[in-house]
C-alpha positions as CSV (number, residue, x, y, z in Angstrom):
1,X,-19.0,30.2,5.9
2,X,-19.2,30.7,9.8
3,X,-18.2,33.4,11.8
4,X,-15.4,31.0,13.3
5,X,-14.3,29.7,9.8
6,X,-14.3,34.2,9.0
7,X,-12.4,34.4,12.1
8,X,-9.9,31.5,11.3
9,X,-9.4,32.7,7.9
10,X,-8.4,36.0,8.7
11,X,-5.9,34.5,11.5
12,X,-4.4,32.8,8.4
13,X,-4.1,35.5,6.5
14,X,-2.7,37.9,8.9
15,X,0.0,35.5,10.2
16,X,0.9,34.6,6.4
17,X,-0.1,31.2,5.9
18,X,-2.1,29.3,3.4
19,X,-5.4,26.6,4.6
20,X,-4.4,23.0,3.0
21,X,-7.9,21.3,2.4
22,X,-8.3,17.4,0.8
23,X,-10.5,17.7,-2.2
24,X,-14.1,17.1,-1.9
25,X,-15.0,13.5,-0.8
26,X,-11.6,12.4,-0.9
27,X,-10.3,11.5,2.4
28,X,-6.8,9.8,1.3
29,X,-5.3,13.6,0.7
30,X,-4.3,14.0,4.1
31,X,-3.5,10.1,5.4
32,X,0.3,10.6,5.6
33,X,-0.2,13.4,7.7
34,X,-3.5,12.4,9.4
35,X,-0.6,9.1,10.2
36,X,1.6,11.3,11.3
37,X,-0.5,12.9,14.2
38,X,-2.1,9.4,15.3
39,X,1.5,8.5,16.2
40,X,2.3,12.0,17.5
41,X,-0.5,12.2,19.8
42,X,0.0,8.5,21.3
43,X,3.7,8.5,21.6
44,X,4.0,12.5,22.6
45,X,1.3,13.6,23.9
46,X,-1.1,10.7,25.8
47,X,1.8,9.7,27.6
48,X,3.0,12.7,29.3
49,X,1.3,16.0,31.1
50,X,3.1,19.0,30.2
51,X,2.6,21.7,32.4
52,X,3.0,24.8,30.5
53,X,3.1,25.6,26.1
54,X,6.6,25.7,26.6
55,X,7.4,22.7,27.6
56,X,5.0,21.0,25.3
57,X,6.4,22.9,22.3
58,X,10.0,22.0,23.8
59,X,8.6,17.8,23.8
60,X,7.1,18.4,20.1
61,X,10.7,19.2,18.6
62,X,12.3,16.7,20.8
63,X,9.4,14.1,19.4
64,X,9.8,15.3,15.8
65,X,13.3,15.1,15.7
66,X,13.6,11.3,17.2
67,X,11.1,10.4,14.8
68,X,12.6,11.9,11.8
69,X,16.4,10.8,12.8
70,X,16.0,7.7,15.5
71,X,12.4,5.9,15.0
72,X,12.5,2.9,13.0
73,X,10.0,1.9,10.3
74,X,9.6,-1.7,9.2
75,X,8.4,-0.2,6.0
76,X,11.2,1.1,5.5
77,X,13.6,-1.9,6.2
78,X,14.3,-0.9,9.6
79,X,15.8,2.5,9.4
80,X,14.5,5.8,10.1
81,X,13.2,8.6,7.6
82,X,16.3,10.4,7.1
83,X,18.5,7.0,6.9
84,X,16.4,6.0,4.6
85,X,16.8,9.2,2.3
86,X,20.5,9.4,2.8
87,X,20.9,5.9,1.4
88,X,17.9,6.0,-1.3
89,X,20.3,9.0,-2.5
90,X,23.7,7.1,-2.3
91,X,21.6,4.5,-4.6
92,X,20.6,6.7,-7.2
């Protein structure tokens, strides 16, 4: 282990969170999310300069919450995430 990985682990650690890592040789673990930050990072971040943490963390909630609530998927027949769940649950 490097110095930086001893480093980033104890960050971890001391801020109580737990490192996520994809088994060995299996890069599909993480697609969803790898997805996820593809989109993020073109729709979010690529097209706008933020000119200070707050007001990119303040454009990441904005981002998550369209996404989640407003963003359509065609794979899932046009609606977004959570109109999706809410009618996958009225179904069941």
């Amino acid at each position: 282990m490097a110095i930086s990985d001893v480093f980033y682990q104890k960050q971890l650690k001391g801020n109580g969170l737990v490192q996520s890592l994809s088994r060995k040789g299996n890069c599909l673990d993480n697609a969803a999310m790898e997805s996820f930050f593809g989109t993020l990072k073109s729709e979010c971040f690529h097209t706008c300069k933020y000119d200070s943490v707050t007001e990119s963390e303040a454009a990441l909630h904005e981002y998550i919450r369209y996404y989640n609530n407003d963003r359509i998927k065609l794979k899932l027949k046009g609606l977004s995430p959570v109109q999706y769940r809410i009618q996958s649950l009225k179904a069941a």
